[in-house]
C-alpha positions in Angstrom: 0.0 0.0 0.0 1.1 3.2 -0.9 2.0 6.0 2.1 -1.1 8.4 2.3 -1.0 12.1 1.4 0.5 14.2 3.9 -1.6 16.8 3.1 -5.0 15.3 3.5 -3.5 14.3 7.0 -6.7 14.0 9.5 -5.1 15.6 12.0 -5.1 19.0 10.7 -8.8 18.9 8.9 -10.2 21.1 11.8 -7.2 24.1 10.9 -7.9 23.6 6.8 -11.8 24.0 8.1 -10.7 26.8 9.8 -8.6 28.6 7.4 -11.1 28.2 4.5 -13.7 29.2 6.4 -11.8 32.4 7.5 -11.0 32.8 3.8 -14.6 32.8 3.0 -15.6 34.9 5.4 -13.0 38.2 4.3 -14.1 37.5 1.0 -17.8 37.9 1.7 -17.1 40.8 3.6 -14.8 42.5 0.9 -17.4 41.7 -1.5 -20.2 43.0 0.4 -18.3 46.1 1.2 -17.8 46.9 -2.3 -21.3 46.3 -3.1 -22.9 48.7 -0.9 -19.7 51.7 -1.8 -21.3 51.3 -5.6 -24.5 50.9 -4.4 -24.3 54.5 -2.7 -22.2 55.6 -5.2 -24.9 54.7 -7.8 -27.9 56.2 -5.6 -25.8 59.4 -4.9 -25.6 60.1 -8.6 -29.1 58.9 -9.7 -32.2 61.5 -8.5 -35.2 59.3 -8.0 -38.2 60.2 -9.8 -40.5 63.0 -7.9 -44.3 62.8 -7.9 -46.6 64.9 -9.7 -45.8 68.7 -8.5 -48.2 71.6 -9.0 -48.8 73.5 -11.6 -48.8 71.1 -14.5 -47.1 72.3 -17.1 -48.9 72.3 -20.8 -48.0 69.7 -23.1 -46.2 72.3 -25.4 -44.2 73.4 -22.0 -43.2 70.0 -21.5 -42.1 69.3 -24.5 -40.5 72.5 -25.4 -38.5 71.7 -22.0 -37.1 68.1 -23.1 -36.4 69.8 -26.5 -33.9 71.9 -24.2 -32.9 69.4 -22.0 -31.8 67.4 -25.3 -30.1 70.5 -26.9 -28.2 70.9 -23.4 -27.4 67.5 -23.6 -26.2 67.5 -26.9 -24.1 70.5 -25.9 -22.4 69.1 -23.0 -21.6 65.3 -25.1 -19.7 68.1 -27.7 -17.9 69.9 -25.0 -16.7 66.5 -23.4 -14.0 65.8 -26.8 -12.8 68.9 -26.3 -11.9 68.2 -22.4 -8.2 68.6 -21.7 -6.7 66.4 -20.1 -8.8 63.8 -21.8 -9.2 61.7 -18.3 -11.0 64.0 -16.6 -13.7 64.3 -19.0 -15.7 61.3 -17.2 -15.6 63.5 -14.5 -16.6 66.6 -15.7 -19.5 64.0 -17.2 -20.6 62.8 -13.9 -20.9 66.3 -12.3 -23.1 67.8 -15.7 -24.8 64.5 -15.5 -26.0 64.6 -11.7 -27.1 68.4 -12.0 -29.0 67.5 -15.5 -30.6 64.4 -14.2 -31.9 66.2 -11.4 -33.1 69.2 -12.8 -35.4 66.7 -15.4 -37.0 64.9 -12.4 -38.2 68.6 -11.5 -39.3 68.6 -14.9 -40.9 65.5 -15.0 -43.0 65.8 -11.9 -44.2 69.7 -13.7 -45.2 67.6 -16.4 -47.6 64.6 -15.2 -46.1 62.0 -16.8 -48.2 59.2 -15.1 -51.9 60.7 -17.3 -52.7 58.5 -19.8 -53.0 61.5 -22.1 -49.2 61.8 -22.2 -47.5 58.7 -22.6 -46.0 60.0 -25.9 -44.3 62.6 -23.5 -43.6 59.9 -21.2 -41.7 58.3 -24.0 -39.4 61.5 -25.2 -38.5 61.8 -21.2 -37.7 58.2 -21.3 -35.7 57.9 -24.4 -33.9 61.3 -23.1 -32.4 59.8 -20.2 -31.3 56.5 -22.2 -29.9 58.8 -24.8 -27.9 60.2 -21.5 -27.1 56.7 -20.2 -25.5 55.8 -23.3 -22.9 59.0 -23.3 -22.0 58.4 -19.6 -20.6 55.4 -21.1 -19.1 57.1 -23.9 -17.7 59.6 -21.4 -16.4 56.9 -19.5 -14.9 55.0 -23.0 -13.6 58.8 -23.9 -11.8 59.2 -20.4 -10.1 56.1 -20.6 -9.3 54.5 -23.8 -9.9 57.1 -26.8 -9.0 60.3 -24.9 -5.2 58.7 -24.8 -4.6 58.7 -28.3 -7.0 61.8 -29.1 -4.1 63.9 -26.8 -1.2 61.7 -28.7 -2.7 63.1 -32.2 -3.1 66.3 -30.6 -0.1 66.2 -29.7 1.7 64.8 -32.8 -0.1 68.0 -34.9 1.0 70.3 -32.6 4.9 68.9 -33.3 4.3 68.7 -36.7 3.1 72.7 -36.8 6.4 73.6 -34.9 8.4 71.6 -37.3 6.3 73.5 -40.2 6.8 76.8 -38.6 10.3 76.3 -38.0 10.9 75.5 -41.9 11.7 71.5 -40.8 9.7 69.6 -43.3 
């Protein structure tokens, strides 16, 4: 017979028990701890969505305001390439972003969304804030992988001007 495994030795089975359970336990708790930080972090960022508020605004109102919401928005996802230095601009995103979402909820509860007569309104407001959803990722994509080279280019024209300038070419 062949000599058993010392390390499935019986004796220590209680410390391995031990030890793994330990391990599990500060994983759990790491984990857990993360999950609430981005849980806040998410909630801090994210206005919930305010009842009905009085006056209602007209229908034209309303949708004269997402039309400026949307032109705002627009503005700001323009302004963001021209951020410098290019890995702030997720930043500067989530501090428009936080500001623009909440002034919309203000909006939103002026404007009734929940009558049945305005569920096409219901729907601009709705696709407005995925439209918004989608350029905090592009914000965070822009900040992190294509801001880089943008500032390299940048960079590389404004070498290439000297060079012209200085009659190298």
């Amino acid at each position: 017979m062949s000599e058993p495994d010392p390390r499935k030795d019986s004796r220590y089975r209680p410390f391995r028990a031990a030890a793994y359970g330990l391990y599990i336990a500060v994983v759990s708790a790491f984990c857990l701890a993360i999950i609430i930080s981005v849980s806040r972090s998410v909630a801090a960022m994210t206005p919930e969505r305010k009842p009905s508020a009085e006056p209602v605004l007209s229908y034209r109102e309303c949708l004269d305001a997402a039309d400026r919401f949307w032109s705002e928005l627009e503005a700001e996802r323009e302004k963001l390439v021209r951020t410098t230095p290019a890995n702030k601009a997720d930043r500067q995103w989530v501090e428009f972003r936080t500001t623009w979402l909440q002034r919309l909820r203000d909006e939103e509860a002026r404007c009734a969304l929940e009558s049945r007569d305005r569920t096409s309104l219901k729907d601009v407001f709705r696709r407005l804030e995925e439209v918004q959803d989608l350029y905090t990722i592009h914000a965070v994509q822009y900040a992190g992988e294509v801001g880089g080279a943008v500032e390299a280019l940048r960079g590389a024209f404004s070498t290439a001007r000297k060079n012209q300038a200085a009659g190298r070419f």
